[in-house]
Backbone as ProteinMPNN parsed JSONL, in Angstrom:
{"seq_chain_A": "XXXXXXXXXXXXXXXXXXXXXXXXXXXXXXXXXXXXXXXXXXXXXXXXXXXXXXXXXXXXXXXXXXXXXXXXXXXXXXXXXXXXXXXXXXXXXXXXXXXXXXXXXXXXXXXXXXXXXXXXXXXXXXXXXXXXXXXXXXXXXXXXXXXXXXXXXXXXXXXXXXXXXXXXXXXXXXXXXXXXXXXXXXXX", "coords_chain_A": {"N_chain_A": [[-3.771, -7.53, 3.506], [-6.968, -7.514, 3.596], [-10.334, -7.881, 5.125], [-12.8, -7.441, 3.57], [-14.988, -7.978, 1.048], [-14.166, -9.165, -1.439], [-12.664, -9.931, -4.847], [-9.748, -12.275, -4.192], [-6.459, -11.566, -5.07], [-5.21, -13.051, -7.291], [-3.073, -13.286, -9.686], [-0.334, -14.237, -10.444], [1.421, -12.501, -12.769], [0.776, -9.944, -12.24], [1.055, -9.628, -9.044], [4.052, -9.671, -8.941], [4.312, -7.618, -11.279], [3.902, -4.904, -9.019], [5.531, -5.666, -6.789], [8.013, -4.88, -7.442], [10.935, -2.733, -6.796], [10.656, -0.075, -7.975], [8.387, 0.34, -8.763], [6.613, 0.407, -6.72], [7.459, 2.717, -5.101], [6.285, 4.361, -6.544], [4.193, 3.915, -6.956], [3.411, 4.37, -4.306], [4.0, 7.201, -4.493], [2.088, 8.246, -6.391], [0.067, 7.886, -4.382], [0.458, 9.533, -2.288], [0.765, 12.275, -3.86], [-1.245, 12.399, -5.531], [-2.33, 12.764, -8.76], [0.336, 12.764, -11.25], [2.347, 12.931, -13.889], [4.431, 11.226, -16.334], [6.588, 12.002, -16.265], [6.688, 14.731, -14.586], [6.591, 11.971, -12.19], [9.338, 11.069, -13.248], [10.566, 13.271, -12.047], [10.366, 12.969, -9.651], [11.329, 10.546, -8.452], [14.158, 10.066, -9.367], [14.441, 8.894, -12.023], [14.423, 8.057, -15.0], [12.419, 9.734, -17.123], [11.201, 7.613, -19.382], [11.574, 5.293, -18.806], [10.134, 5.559, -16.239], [7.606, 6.235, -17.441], [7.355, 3.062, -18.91], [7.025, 2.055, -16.147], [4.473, 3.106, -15.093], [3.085, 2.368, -17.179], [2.699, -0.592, -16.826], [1.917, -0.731, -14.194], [-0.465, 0.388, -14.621], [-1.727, -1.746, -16.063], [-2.317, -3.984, -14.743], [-4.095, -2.484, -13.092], [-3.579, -1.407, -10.993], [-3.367, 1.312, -10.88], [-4.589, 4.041, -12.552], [-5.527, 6.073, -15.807], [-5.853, 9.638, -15.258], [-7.601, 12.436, -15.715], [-7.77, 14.83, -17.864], [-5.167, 15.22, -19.497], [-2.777, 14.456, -22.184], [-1.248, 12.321, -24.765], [1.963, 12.207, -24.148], [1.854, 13.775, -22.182], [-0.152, 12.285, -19.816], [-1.697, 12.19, -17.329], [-1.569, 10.306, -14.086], [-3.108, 7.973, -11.896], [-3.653, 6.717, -8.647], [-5.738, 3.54, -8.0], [-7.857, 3.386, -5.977], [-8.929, 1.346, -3.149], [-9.988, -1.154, -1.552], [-7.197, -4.66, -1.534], [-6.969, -8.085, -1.636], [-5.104, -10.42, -0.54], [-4.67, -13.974, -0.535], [-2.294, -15.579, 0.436], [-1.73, -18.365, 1.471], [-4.091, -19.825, 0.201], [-2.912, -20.122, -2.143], [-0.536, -21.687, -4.521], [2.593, -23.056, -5.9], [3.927, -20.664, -7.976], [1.898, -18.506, -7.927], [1.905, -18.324, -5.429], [4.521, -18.208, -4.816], [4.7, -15.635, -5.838], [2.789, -14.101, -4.373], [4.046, -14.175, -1.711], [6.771, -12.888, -2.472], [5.184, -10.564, -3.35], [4.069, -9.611, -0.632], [5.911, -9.183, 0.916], [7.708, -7.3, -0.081], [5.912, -5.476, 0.118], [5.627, -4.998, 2.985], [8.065, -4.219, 3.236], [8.05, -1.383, 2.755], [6.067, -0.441, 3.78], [7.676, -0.419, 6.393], [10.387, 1.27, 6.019], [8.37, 3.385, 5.431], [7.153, 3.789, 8.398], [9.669, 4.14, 9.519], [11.212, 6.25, 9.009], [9.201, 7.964, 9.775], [9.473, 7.984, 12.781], [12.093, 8.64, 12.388], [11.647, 11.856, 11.921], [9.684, 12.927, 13.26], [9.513, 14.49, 15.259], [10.017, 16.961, 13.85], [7.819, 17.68, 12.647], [5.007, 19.572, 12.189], [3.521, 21.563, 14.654], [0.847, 20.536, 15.523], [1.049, 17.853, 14.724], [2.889, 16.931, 16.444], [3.514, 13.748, 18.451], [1.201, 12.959, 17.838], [1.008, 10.684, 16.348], [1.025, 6.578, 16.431], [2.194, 4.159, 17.598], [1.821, 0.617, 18.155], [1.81, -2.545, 19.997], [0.733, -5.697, 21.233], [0.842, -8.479, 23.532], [-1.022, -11.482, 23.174], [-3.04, -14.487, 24.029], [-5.526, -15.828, 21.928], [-8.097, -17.592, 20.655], [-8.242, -18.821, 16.957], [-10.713, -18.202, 16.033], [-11.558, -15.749, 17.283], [-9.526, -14.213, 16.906], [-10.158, -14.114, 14.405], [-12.191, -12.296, 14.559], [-11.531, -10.188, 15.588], [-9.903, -9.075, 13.554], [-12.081, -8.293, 11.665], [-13.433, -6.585, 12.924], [-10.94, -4.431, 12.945], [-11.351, -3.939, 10.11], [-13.972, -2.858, 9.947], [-13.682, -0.438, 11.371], [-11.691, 0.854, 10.087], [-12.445, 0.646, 7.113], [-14.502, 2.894, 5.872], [-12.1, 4.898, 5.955], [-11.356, 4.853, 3.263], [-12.415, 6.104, 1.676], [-12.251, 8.808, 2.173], [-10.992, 11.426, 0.653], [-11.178, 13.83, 0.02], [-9.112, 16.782, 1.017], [-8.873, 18.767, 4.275], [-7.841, 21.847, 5.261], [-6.19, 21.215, 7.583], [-5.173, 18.384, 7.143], [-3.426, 15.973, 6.339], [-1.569, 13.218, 4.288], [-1.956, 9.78, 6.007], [-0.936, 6.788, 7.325], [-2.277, 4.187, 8.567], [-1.529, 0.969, 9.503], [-2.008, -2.134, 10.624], [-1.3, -5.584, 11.839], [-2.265, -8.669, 13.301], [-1.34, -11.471, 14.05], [-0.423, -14.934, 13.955], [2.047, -16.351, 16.768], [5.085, -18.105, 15.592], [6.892, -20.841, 15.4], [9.781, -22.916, 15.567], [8.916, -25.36, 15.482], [6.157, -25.189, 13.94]], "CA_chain_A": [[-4.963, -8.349, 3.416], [-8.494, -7.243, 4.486], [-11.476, -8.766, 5.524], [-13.803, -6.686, 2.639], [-15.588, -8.884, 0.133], [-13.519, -8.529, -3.079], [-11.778, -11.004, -5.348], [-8.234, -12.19, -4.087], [-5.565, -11.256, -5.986], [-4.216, -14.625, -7.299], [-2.457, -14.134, -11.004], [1.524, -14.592, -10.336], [2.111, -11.228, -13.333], [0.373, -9.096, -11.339], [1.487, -9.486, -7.895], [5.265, -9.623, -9.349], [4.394, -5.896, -10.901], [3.867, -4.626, -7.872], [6.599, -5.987, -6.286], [8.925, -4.173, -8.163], [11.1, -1.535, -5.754], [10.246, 1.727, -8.355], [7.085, 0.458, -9.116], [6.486, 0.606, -5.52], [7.821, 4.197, -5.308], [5.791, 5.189, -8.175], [2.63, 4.039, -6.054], [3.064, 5.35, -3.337], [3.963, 9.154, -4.558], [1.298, 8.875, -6.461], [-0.832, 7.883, -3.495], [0.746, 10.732, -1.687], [0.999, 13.458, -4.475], [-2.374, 12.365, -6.517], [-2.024, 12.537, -10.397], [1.3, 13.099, -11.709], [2.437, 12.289, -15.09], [5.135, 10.213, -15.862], [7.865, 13.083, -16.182], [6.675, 14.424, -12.944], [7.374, 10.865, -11.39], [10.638, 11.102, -13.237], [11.915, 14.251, -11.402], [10.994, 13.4, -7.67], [12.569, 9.536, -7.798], [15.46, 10.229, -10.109], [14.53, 8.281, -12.69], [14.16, 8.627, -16.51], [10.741, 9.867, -17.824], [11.141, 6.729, -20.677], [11.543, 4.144, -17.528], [8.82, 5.591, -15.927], [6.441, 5.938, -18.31], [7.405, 2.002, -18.668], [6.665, 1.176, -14.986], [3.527, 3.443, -14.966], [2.419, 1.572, -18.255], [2.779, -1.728, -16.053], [0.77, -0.689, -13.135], [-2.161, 0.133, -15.277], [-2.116, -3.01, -16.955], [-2.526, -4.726, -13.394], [-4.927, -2.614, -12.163], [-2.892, -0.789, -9.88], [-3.447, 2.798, -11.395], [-5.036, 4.481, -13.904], [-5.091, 7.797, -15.98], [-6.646, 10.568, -14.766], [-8.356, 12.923, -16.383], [-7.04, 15.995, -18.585], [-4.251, 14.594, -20.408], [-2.945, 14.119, -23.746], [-0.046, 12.233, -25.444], [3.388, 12.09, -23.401], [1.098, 14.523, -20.955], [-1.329, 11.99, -19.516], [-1.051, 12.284, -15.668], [-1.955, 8.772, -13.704], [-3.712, 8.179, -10.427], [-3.424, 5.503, -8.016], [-6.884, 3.378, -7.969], [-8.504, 3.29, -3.888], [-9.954, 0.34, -2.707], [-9.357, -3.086, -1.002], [-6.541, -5.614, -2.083], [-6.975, -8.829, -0.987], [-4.522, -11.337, -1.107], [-4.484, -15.433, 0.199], [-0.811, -16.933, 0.12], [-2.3, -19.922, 1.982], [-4.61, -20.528, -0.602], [-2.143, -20.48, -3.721], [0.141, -22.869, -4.993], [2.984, -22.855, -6.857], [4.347, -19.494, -8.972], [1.268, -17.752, -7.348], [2.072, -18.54, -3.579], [5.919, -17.723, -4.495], [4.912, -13.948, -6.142], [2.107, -13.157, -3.297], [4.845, -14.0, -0.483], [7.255, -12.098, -2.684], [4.45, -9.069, -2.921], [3.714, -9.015, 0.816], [7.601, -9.144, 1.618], [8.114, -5.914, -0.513], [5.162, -4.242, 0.694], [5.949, -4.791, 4.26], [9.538, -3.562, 4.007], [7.974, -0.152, 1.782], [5.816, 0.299, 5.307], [8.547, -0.547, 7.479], [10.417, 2.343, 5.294], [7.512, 4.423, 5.725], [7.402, 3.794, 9.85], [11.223, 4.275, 10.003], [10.827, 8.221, 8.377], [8.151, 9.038, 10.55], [10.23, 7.953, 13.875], [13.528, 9.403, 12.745], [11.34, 13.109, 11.743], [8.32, 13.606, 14.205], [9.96, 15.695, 16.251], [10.24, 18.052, 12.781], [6.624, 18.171, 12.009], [4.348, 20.757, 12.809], [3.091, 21.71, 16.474], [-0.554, 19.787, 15.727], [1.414, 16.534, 14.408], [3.813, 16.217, 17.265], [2.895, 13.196, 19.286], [-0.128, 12.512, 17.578], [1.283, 9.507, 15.438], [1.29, 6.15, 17.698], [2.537, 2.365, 17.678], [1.012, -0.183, 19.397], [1.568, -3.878, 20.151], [-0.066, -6.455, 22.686], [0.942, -10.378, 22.737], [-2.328, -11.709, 24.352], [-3.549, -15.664, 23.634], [-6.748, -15.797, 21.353], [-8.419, -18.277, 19.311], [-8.427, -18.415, 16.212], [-12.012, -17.061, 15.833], [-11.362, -14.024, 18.189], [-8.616, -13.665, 15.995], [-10.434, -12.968, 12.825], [-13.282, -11.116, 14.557], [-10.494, -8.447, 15.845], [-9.762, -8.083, 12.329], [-13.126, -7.718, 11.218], [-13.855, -4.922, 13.664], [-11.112, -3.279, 12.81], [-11.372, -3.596, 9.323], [-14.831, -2.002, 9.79], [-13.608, 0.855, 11.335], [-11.052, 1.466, 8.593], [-13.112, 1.094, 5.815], [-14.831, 3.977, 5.792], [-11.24, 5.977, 5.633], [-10.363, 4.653, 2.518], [-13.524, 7.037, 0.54], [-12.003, 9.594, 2.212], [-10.056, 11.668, -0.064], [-11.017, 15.376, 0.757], [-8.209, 16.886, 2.108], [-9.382, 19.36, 4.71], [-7.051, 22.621, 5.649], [-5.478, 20.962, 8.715], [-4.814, 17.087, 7.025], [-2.082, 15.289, 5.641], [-1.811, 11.606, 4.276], [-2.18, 9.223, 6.779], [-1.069, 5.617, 7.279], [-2.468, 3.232, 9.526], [-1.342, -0.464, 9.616], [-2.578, -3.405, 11.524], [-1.256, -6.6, 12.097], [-2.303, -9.63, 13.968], [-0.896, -12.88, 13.521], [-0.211, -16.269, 15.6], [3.545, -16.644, 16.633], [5.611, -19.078, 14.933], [7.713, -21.871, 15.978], [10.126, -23.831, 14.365], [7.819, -26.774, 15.728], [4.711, -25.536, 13.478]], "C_chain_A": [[-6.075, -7.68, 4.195], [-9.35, -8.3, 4.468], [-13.01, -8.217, 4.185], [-13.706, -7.945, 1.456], [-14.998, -8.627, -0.937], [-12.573, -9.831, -3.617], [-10.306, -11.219, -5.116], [-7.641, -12.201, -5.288], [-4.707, -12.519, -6.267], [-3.198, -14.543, -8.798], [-1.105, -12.852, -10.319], [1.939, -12.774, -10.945], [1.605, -10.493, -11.944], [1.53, -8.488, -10.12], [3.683, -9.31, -8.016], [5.086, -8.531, -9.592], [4.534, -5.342, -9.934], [4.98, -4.757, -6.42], [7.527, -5.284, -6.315], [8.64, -2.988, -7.364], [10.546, -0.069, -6.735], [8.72, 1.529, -8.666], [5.748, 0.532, -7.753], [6.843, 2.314, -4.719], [6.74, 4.866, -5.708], [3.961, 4.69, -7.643], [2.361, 4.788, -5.075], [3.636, 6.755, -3.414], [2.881, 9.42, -5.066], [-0.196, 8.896, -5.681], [-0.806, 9.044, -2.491], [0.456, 11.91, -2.123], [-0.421, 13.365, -4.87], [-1.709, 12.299, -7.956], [-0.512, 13.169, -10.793], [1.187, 12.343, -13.14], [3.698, 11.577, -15.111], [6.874, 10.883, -16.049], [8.114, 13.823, -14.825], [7.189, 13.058, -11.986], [9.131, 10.741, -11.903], [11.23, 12.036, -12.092], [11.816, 14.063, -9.732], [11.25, 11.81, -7.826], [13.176, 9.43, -8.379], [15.569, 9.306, -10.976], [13.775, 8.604, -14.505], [12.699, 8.492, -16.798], [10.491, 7.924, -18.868], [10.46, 5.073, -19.442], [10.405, 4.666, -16.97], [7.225, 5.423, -15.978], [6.135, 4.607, -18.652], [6.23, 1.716, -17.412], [4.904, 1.531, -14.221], [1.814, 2.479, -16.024], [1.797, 0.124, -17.234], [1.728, -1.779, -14.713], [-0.462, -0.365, -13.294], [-2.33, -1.008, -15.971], [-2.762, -4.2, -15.855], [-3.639, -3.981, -12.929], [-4.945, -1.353, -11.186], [-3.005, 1.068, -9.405], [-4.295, 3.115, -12.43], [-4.744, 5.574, -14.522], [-5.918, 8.414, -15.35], [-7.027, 11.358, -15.803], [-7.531, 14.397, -17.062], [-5.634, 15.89, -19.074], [-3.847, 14.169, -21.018], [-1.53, 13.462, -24.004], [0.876, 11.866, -23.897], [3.151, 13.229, -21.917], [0.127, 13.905, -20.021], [-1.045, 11.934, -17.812], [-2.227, 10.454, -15.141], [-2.13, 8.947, -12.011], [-3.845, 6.886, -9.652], [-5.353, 5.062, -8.017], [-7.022, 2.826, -6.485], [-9.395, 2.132, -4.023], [-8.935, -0.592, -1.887], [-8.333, -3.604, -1.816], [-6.593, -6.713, -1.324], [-6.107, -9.631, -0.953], [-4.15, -12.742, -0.338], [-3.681, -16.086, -0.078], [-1.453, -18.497, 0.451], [-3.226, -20.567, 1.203], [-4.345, -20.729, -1.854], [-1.292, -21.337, -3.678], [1.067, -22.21, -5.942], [3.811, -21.282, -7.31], [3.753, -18.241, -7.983], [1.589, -17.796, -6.183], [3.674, -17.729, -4.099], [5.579, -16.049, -4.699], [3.979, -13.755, -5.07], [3.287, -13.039, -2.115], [5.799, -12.889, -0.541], [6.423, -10.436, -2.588], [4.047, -8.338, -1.094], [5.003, -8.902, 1.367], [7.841, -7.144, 1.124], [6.987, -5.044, 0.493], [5.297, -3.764, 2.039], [7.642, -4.129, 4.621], [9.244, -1.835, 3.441], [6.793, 0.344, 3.296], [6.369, 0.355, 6.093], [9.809, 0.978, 7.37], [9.949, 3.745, 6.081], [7.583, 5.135, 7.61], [8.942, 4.47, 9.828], [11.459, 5.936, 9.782], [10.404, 8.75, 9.383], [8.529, 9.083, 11.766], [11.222, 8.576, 13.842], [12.423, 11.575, 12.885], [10.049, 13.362, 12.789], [8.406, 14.304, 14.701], [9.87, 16.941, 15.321], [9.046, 18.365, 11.951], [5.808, 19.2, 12.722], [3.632, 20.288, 14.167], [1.81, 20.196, 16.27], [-0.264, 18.298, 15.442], [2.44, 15.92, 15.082], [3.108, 14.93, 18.02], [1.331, 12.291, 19.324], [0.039, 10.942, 17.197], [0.935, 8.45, 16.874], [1.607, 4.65, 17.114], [1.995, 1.647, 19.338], [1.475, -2.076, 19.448], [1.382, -4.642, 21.307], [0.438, -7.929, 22.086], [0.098, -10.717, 23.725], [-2.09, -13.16, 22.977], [-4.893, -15.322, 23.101], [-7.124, -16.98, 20.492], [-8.374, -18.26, 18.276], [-9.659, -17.625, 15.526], [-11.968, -16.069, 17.113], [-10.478, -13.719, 17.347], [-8.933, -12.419, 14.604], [-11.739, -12.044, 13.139], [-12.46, -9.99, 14.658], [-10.444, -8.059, 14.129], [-10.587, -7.866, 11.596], [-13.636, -6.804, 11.908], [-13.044, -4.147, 12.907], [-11.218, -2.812, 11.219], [-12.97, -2.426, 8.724], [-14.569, -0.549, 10.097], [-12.666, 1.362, 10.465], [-11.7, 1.064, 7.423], [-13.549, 2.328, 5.543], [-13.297, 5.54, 5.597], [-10.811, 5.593, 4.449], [-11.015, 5.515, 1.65], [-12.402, 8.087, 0.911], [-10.819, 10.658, 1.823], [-9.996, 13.243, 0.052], [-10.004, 15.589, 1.423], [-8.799, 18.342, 2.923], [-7.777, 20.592, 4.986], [-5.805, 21.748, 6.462], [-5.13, 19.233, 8.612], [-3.831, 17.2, 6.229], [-2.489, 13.879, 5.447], [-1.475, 11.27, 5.682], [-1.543, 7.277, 6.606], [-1.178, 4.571, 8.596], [-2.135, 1.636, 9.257], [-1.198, -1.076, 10.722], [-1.852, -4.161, 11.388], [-1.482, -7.238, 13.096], [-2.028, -10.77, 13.118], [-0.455, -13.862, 14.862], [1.282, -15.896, 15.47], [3.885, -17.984, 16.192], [6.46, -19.588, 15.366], [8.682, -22.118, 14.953], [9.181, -25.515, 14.301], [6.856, -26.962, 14.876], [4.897, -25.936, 11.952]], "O_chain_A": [[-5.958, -7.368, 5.38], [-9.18, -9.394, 3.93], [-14.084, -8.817, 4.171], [-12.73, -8.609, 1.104], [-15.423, -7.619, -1.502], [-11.904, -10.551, -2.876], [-9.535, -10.478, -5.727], [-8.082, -12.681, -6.333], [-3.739, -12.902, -5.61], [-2.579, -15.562, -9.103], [-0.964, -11.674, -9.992], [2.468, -11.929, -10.224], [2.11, -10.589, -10.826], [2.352, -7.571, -10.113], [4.373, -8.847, -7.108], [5.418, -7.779, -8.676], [5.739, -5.13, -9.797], [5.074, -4.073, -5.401], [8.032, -4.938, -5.247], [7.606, -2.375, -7.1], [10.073, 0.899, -6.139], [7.949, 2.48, -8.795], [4.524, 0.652, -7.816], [6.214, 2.741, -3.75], [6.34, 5.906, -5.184], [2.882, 5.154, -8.013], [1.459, 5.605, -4.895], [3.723, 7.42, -2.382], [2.309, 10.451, -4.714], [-1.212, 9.51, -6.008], [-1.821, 9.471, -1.941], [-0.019, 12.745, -1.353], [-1.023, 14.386, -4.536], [-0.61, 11.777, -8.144], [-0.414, 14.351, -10.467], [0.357, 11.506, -13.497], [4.166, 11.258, -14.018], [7.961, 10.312, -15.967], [9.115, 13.751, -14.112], [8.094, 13.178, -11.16], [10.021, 10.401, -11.124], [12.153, 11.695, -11.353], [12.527, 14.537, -8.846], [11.577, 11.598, -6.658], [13.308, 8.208, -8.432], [16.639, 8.698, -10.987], [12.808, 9.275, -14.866], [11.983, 7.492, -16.741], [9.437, 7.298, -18.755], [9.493, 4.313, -19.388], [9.425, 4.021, -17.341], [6.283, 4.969, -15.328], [4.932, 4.398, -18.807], [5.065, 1.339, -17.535], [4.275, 0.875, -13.391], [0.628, 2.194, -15.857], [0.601, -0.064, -17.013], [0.968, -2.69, -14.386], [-1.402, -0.614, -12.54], [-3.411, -1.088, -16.555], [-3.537, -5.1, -16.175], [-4.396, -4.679, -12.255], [-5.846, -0.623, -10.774], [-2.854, 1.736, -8.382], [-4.669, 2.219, -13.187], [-3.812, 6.241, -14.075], [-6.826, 7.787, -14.804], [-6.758, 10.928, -16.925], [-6.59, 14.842, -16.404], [-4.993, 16.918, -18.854], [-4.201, 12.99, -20.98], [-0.586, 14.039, -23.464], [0.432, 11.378, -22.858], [3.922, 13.434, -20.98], [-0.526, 14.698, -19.342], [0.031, 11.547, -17.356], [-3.151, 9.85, -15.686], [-1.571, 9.686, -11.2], [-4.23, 5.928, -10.323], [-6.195, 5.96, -8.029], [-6.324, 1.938, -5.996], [-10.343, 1.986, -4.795], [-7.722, -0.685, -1.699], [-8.349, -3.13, -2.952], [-6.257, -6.5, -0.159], [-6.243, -9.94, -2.137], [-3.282, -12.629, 0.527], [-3.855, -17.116, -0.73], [-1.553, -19.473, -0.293], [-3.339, -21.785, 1.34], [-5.09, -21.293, -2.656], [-1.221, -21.914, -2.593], [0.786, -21.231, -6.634], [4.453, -20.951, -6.314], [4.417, -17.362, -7.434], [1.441, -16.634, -5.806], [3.861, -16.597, -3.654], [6.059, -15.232, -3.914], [4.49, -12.81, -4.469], [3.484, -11.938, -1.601], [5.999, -12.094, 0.377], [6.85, -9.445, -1.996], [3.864, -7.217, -0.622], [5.046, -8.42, 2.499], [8.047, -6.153, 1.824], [7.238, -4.207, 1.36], [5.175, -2.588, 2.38], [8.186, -3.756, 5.66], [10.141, -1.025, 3.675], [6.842, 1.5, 3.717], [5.965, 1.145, 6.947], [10.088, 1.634, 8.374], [10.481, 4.606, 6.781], [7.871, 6.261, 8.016], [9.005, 5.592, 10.331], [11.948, 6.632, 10.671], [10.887, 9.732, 9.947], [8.145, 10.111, 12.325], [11.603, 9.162, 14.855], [12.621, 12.329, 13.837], [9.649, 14.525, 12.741], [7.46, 15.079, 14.841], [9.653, 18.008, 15.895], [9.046, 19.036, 10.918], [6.091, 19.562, 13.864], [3.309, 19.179, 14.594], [1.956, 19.096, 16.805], [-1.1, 17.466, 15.796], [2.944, 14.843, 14.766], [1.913, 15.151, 18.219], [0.704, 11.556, 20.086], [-0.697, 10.081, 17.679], [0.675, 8.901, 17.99], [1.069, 4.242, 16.084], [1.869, 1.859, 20.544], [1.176, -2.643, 18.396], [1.864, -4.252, 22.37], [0.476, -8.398, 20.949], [0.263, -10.418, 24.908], [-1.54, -13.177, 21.877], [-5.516, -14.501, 23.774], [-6.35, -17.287, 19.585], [-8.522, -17.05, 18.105], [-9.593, -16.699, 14.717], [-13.008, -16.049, 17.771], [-10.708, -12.601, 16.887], [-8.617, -11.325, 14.135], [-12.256, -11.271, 12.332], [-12.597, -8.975, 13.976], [-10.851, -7.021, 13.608], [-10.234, -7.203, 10.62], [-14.458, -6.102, 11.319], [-13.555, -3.279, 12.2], [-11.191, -1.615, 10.933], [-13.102, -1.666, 7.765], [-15.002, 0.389, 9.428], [-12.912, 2.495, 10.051], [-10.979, 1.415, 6.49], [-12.781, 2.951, 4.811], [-13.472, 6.708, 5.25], [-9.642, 5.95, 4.301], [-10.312, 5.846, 0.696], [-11.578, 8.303, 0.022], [-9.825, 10.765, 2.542], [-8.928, 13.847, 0.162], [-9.733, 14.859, 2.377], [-9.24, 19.154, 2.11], [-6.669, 20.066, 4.876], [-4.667, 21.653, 6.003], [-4.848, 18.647, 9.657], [-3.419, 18.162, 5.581], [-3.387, 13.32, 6.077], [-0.912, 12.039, 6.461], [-1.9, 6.665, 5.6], [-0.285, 4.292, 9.396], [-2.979, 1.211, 8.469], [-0.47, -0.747, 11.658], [-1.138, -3.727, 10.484], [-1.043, -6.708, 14.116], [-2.327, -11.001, 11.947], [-0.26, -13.686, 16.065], [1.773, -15.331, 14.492], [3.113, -18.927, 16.365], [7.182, -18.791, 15.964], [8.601, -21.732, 13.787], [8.956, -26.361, 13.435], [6.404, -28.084, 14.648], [3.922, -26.271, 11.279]]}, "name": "protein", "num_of_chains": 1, "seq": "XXXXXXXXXXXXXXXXXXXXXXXXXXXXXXXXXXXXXXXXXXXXXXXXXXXXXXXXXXXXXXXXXXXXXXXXXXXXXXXXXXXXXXXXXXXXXXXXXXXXXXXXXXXXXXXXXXXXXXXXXXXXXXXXXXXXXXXXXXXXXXXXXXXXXXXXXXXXXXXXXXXXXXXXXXXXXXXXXXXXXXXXXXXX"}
C-alpha cells in the first residue's frame, strides 16, 4: 500500500491473479530480468512455455504487465508495468476484502522469501554490496496521525526511485520495504 494518489485496487479477479505463487514468480523475474518472453520465463522457473504463456496472458489482462516492444507471434517478450499499487482491505467487503487479504498475504511471504535470500547470501556478494543492505525496526507509541505522516514522508522519499530504471555500471535491483502498523490484541 502507498500513500500516492491512484485508484485502489478493489476488483476480487484481479487481486486473485496476482496472488497466484508462479504468477508471482513470473513478476518478479520479470521485474528483475526486464522483458523476457514467455519461453524465456519457461526456462529459469521450470515451467512449461504453454503454462507460462497462460499466466503471462493473465497478468496482462489485470494490468500487471504488458508487452514490450519488438516481438512477434510465440516471440512477444513482456515487461512488468512500474508504478504505485494501492490497495484498502478495510474498505472492501465481501469476495473483495477476502482476495486483497489473500493478495497482501502472498505478497508479503514473496518479500519475506526475498529478505530470507539476501540474509542467508550477503556474505557472497561482491566487496561494494557487503554490509550495505540493512533491517530496521523501532516499537515507539504514535498516534494515529503521526502514523500516517511517517508514511507519507517516507513514501515521498521513495517515490522518486520507482522512475528510476537506468541501471548504472555499479547497480543492481534493489528492494526496499516499509512497514508500520499498530500492534494487535486479541482485545481489538
Amino acid at each position: 500500500m502507498s500513500f500516492e494518489k491512484v485508484d485502489p485496487l478493489e476488483d476480487p479477479r484481479a487481486m486473485r491473479a496476482l496472488a497466484h505463487p508462479i504468477r508471482l514468480r513470473i513478476r518478479d523475474l520479470l521485474d528483475d530480468e526486464g522483458p523476457l518472453t514467455a519461453t524465456e520465463v519457461s526456462d529459469r522457473i521450470d515451467e512449461s512455455p504453454a503454462n507460462c504463456s497462460f499466466h503471462l496472458r493473465t497478468l496482462a489482462k489485470y494490468g500487471f504487465i504488458e508487452e514490450a516492444e519488438g516481438g512477434k507471434g510465440r516471440n512477444r517478450p513482456w515487461q512488468i508495468r512500474h508504478g504505485w499499487m494501492r490497495v484498502e482491505p478495510e474498505n472492501l467487503a465481501g469476495d473483495a476484502r477476502r482476495a486483497a487479504l489473500a493478495m497482501g498475504q502472498a505478497l508479503r511471504g514473496a518479500l519475506a522469501r526475498r529478505i530470507e535470500a539476501w540474509a542467508r547470501h550477503q556474505r557472497d556478494l561482491p566487496e561494494p554490496w557487503q554490509g550495505v543492505g540493512f533491517e530496521m525496526q523501532i516499537d515507539t507509541n504514535l498516534s494515529a496521525e503521526e502514523l500516517k505522516e511517517i508514511g507519507e514522508k517516507i513514501s515521498e522519499v521513495l517515490r522518486p526511485l520507482t522512475s528510476k530504471r537506468e541501471l548504472a555500471p555499479d547497480s543492481r535491483r534493489i528492494t526496499i520495504a516499509v512497514q508500520g502498523f499498530p500492534h494487535v490484541t486479541d482485545d481489538d
